[in-house]
N, CA, C and O atoms as a CHARMM CRD file, in Angstrom:
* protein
*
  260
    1    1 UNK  N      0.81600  -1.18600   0.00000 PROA 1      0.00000
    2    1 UNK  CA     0.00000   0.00000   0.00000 PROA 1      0.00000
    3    1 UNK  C      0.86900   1.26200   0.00000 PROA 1      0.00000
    4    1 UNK  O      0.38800   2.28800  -0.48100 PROA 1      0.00000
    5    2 UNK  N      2.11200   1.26800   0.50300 PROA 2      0.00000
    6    2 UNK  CA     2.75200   2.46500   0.55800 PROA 2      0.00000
    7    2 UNK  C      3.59500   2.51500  -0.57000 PROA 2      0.00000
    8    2 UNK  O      4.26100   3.52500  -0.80000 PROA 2      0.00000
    9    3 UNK  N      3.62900   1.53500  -1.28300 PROA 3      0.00000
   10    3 UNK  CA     4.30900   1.79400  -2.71000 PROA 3      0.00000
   11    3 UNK  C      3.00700   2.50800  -3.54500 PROA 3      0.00000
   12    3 UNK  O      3.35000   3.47600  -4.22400 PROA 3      0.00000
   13    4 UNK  N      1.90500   2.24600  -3.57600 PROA 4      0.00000
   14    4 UNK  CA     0.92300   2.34600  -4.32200 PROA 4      0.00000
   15    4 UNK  C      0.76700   3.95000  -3.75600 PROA 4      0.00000
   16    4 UNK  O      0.93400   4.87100  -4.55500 PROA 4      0.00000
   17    5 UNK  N      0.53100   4.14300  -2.74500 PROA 5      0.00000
   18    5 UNK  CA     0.32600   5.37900  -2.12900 PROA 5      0.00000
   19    5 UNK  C      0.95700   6.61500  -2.50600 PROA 5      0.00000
   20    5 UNK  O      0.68300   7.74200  -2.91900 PROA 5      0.00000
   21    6 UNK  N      2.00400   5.83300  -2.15000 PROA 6      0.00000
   22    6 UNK  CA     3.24900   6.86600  -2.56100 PROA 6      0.00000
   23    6 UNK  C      4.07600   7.03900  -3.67500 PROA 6      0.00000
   24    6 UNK  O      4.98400   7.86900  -3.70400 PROA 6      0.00000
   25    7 UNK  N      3.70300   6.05100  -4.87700 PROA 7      0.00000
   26    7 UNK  CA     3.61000   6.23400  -5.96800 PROA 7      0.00000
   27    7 UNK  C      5.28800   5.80500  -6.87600 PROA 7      0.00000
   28    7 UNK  O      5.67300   6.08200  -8.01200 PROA 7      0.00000
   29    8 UNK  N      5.83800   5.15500  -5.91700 PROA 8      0.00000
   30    8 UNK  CA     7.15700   4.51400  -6.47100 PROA 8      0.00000
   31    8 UNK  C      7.53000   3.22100  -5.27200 PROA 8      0.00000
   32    8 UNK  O      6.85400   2.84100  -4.31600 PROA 8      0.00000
   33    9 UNK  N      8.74800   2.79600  -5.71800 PROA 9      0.00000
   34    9 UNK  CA     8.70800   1.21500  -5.28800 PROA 9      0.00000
   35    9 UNK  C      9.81500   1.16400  -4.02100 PROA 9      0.00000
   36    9 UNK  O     10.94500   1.64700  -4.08100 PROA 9      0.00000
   37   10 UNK  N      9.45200   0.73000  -3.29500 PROA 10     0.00000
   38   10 UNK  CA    10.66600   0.64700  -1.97500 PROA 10     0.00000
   39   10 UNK  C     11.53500   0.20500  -1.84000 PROA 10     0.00000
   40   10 UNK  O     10.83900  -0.70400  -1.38700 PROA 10     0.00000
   41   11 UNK  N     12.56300  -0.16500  -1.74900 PROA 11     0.00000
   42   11 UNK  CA    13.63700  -0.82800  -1.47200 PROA 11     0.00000
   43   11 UNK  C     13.38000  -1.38300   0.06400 PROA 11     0.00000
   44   11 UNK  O     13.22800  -0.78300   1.12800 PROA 11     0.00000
   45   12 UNK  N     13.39900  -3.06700  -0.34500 PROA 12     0.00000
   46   12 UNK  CA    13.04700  -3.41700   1.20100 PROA 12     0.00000
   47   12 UNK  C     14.37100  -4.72400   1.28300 PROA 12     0.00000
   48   12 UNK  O     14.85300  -5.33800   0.33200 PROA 12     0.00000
   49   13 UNK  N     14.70600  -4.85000   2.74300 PROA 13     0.00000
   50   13 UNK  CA    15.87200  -5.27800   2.80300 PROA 13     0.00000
   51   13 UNK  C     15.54200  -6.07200   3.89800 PROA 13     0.00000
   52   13 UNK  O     15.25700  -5.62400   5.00800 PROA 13     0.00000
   53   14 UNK  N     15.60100  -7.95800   3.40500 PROA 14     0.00000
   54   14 UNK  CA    15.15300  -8.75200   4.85600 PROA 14     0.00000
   55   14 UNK  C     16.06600  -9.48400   5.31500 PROA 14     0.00000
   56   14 UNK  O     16.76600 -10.29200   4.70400 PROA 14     0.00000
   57   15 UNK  N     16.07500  -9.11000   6.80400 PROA 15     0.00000
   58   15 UNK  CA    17.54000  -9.79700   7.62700 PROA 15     0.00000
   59   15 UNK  C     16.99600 -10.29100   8.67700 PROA 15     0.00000
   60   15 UNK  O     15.82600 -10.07000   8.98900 PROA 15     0.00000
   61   16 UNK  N     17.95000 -11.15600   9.45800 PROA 16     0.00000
   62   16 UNK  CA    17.24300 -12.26200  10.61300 PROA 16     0.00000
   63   16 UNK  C     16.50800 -11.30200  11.70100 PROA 16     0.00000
   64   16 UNK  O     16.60600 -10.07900  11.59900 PROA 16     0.00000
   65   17 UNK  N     16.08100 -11.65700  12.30500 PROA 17     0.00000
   66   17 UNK  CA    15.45500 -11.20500  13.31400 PROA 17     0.00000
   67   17 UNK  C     16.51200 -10.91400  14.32300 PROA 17     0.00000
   68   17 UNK  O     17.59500 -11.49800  14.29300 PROA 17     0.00000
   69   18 UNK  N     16.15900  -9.87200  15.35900 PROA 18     0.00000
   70   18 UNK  CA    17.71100  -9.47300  16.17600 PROA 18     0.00000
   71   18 UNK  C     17.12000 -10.16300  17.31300 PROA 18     0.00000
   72   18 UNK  O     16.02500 -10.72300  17.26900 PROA 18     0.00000
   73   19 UNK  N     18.00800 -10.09400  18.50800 PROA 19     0.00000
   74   19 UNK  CA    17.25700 -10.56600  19.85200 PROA 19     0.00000
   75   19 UNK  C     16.45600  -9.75100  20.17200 PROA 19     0.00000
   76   19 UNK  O     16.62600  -8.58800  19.80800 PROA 19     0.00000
   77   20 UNK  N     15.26200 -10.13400  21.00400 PROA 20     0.00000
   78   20 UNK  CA    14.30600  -9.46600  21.31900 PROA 20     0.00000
   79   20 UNK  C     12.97700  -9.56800  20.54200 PROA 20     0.00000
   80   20 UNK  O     11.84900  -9.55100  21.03500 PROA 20     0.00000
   81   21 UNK  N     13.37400  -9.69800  18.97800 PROA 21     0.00000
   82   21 UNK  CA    12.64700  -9.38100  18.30800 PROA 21     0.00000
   83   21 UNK  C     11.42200 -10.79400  18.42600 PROA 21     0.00000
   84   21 UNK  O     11.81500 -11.92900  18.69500 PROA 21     0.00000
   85   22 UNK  N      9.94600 -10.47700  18.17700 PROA 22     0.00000
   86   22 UNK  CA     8.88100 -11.07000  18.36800 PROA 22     0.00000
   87   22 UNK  C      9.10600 -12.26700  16.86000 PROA 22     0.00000
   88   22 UNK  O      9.75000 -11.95200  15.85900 PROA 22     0.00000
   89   23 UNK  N      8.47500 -13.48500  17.03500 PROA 23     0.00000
   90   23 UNK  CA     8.74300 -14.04900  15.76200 PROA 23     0.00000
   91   23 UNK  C      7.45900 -14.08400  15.34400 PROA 23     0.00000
   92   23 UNK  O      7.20200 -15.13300  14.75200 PROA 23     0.00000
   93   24 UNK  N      6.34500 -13.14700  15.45400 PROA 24     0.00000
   94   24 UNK  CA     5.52500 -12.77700  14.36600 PROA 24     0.00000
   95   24 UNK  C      4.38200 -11.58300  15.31500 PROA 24     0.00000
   96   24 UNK  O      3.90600 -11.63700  16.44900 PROA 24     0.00000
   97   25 UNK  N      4.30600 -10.87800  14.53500 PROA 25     0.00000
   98   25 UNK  CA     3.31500  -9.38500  14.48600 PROA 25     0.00000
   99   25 UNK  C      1.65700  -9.77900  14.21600 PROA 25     0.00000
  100   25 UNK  O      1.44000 -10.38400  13.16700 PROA 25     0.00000
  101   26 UNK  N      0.68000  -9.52600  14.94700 PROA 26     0.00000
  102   26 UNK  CA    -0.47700  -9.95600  15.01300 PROA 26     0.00000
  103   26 UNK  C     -0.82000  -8.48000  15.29400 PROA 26     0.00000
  104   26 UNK  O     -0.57600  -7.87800  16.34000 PROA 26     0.00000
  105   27 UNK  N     -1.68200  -7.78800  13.72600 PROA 27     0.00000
  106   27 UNK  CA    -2.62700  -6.16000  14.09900 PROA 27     0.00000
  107   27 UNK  C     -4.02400  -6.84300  13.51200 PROA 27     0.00000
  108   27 UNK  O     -4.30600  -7.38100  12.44100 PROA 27     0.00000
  109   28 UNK  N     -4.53900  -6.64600  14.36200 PROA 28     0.00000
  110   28 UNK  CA    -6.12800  -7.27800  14.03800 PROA 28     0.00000
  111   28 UNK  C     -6.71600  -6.51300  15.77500 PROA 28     0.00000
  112   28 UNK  O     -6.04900  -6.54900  16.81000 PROA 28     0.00000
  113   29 UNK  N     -7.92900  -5.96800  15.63200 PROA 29     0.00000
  114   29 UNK  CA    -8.49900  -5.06300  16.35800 PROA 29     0.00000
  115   29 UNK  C    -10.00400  -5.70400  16.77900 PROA 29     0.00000
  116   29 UNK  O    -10.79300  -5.15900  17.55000 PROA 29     0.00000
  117   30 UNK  N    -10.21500  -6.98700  16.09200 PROA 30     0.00000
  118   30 UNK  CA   -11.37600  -7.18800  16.35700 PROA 30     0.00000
  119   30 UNK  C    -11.92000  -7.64700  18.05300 PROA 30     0.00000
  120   30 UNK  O    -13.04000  -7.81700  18.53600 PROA 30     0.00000
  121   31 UNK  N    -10.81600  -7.71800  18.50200 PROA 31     0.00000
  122   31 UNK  CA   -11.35800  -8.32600  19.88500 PROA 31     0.00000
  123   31 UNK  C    -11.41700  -6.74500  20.86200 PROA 31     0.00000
  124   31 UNK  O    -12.40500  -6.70100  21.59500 PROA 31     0.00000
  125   32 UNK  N    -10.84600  -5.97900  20.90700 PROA 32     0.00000
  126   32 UNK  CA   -11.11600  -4.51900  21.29200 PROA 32     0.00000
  127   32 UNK  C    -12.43400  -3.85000  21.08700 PROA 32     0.00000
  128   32 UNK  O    -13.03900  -3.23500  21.96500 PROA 32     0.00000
  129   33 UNK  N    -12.97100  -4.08300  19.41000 PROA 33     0.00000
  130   33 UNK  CA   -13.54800  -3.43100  18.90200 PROA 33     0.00000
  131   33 UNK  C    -14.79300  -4.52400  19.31400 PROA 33     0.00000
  132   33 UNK  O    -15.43800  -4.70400  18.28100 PROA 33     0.00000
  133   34 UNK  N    -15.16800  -5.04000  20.03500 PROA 34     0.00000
  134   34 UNK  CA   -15.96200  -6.75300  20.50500 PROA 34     0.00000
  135   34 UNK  C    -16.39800  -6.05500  21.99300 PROA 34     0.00000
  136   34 UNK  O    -17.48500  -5.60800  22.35800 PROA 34     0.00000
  137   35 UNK  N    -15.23800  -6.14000  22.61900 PROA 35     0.00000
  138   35 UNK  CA   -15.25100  -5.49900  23.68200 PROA 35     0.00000
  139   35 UNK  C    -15.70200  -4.21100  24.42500 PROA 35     0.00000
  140   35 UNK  O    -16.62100  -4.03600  25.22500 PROA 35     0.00000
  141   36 UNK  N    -15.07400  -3.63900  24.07800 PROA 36     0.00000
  142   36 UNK  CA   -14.97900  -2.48500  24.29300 PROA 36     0.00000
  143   36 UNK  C    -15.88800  -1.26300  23.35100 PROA 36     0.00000
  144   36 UNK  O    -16.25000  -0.15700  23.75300 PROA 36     0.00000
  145   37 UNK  N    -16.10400  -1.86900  22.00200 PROA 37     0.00000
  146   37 UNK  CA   -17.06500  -1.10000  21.43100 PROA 37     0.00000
  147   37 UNK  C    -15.88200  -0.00800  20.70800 PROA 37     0.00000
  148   37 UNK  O    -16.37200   0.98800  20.17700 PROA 37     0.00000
  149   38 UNK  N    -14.64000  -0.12200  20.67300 PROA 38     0.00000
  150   38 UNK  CA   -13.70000   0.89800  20.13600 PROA 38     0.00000
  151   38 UNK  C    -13.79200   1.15200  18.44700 PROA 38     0.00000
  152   38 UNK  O    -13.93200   0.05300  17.90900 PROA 38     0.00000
  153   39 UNK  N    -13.76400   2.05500  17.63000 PROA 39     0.00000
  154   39 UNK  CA   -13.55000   2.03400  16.44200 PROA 39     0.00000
  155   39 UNK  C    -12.74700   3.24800  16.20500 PROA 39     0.00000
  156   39 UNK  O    -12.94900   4.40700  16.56800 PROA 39     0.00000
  157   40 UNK  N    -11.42400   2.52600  15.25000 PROA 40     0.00000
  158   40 UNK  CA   -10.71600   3.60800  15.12900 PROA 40     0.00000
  159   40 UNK  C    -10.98300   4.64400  14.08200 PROA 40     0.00000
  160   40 UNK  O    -11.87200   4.41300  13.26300 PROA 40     0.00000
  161   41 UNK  N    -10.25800   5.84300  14.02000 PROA 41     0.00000
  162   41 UNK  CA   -10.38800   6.97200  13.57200 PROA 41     0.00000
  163   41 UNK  C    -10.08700   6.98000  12.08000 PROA 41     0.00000
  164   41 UNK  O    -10.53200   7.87700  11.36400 PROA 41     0.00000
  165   42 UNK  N     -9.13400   5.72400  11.47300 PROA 42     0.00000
  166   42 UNK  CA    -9.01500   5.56700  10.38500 PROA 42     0.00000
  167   42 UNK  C     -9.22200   3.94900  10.12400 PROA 42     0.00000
  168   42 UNK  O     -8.70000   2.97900  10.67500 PROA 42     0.00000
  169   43 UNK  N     -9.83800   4.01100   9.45200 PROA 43     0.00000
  170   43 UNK  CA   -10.25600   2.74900   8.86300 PROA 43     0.00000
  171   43 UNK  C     -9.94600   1.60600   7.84000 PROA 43     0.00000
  172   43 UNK  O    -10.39900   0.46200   7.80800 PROA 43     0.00000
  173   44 UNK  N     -8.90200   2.32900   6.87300 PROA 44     0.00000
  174   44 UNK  CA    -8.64900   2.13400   5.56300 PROA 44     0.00000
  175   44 UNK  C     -7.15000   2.28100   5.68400 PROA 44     0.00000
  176   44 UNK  O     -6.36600   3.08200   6.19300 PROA 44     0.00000
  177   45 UNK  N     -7.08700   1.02000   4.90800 PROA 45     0.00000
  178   45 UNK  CA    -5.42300   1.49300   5.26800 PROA 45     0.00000
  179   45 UNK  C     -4.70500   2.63600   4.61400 PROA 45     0.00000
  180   45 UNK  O     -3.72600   3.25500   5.02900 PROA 45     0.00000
  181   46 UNK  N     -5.80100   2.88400   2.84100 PROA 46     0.00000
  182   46 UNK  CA    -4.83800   3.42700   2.28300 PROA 46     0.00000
  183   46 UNK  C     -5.10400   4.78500   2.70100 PROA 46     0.00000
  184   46 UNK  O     -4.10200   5.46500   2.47900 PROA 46     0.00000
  185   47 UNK  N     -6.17100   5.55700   3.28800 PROA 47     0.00000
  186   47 UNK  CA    -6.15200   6.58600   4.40100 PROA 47     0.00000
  187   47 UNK  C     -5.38600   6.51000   5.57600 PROA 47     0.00000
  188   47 UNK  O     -4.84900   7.51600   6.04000 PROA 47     0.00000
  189   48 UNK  N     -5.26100   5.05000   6.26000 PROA 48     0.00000
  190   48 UNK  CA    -3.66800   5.30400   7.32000 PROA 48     0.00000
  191   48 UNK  C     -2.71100   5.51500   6.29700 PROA 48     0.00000
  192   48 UNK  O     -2.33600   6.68100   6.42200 PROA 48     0.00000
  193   49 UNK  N     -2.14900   4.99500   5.38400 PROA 49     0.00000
  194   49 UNK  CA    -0.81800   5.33100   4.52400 PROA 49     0.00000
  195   49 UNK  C     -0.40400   7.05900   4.20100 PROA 49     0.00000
  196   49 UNK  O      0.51900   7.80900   4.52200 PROA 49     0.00000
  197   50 UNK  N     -1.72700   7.17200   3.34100 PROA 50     0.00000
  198   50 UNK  CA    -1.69600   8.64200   2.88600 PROA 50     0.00000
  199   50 UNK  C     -1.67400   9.72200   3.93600 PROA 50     0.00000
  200   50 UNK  O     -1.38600  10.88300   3.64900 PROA 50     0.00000
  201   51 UNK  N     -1.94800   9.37200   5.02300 PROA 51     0.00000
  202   51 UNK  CA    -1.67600  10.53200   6.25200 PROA 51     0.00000
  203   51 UNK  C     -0.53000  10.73800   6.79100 PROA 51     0.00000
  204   51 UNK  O      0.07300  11.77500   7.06300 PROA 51     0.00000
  205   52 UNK  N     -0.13900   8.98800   6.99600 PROA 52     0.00000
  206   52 UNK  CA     1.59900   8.94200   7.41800 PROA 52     0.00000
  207   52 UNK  C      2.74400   9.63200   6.38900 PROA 52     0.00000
  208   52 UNK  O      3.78300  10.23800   6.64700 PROA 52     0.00000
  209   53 UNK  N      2.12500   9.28800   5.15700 PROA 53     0.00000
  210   53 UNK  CA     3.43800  10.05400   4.34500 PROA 53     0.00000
  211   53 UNK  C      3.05500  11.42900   4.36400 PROA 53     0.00000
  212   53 UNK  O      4.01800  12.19600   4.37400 PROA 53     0.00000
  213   54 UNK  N      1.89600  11.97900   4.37300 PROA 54     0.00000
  214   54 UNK  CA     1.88900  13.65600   4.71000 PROA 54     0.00000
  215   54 UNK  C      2.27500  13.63000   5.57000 PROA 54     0.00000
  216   54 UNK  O      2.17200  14.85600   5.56700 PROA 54     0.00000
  217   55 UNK  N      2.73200  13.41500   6.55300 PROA 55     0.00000
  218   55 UNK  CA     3.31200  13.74500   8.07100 PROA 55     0.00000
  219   55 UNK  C      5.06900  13.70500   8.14000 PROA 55     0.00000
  220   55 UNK  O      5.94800  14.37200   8.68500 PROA 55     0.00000
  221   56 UNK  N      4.96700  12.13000   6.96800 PROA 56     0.00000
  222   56 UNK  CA     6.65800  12.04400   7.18400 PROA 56     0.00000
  223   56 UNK  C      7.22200  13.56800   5.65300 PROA 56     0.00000
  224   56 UNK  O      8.21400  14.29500   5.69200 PROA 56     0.00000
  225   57 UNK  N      6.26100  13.52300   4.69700 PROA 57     0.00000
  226   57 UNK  CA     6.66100  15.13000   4.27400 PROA 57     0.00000
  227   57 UNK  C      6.82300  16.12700   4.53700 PROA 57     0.00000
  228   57 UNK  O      7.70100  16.93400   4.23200 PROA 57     0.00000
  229   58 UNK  N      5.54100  16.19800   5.45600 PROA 58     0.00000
  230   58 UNK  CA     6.06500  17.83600   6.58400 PROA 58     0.00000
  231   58 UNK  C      6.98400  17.72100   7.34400 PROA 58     0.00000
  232   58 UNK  O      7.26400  18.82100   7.82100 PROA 58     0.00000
  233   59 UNK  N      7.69000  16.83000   7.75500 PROA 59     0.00000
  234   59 UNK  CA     8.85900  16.98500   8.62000 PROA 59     0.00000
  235   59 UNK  C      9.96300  17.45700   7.60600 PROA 59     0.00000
  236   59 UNK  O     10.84000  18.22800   7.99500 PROA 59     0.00000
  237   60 UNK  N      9.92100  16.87600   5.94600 PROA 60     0.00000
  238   60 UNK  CA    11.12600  16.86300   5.86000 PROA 60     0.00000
  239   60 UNK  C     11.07200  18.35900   5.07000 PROA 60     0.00000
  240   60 UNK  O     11.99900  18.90900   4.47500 PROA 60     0.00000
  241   61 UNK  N      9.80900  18.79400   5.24000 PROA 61     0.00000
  242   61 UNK  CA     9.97400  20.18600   4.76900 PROA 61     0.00000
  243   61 UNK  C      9.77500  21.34700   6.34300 PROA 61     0.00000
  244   61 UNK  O      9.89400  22.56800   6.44700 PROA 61     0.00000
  245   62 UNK  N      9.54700  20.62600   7.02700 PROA 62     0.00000
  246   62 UNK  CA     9.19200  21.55400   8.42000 PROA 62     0.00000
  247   62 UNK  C      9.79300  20.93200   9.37000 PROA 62     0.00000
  248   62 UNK  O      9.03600  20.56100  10.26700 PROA 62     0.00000
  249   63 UNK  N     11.51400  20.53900   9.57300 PROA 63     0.00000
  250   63 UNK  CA    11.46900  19.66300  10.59500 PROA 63     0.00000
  251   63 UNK  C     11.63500  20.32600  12.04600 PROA 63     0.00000
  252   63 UNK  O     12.18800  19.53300  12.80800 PROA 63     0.00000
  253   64 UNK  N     11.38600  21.27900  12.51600 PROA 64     0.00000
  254   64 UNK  CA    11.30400  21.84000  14.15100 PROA 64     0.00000
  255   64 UNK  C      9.94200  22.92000  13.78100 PROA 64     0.00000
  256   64 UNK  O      9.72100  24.03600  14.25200 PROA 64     0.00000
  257   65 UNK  N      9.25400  22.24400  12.90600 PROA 65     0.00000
  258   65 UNK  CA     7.51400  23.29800  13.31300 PROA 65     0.00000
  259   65 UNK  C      6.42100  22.20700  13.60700 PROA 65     0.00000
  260   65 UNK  O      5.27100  22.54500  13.88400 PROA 65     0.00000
C-alpha cells in the first residue's frame, strides 16, 4: 500500500530477526472493537498510509515546526 500510495517502489531489505525481536506481528483489532465497542479513527489502510506520508513530508519540509 505504501508503494501504491506513494507512488514509487521501496527498497526493502530482509535480515534475521535481532534478539528481542517477536517471531511474528499480530494487528487485528477485532477483539477490542468486541469489547470495548472501540472504532478507530481511520479505517482504511490506504487513508492510514496517505496521512503517514503527509506527516513524514512535513517533517522533511518543516522539521522543528
Amino acid at each position: 500500500m505504501v508503494e501504491t500510495v506513494g507512488g514509487r517502489p521501496l527498497v526493502i531489505r530482509e535480515e534475521a530477526r535481532r534478539a528481542g525481536d517477536p517471531a511474528y506481528l499480530v494487528a487485528r483489532a477485532d477483539r477490542i472493537r468486541a469489547e470495548l465497542g472501540w472504532r478507530p479513527r481511520y479505517d482504511d489502510l490506504a487513508a492510514i498510509v496517505t496521512h503517514s506520508l503527509a506527516w513524514e513530508r512535513k517533517l522533511l519540509r518543516e522539521p522543528w515546526s
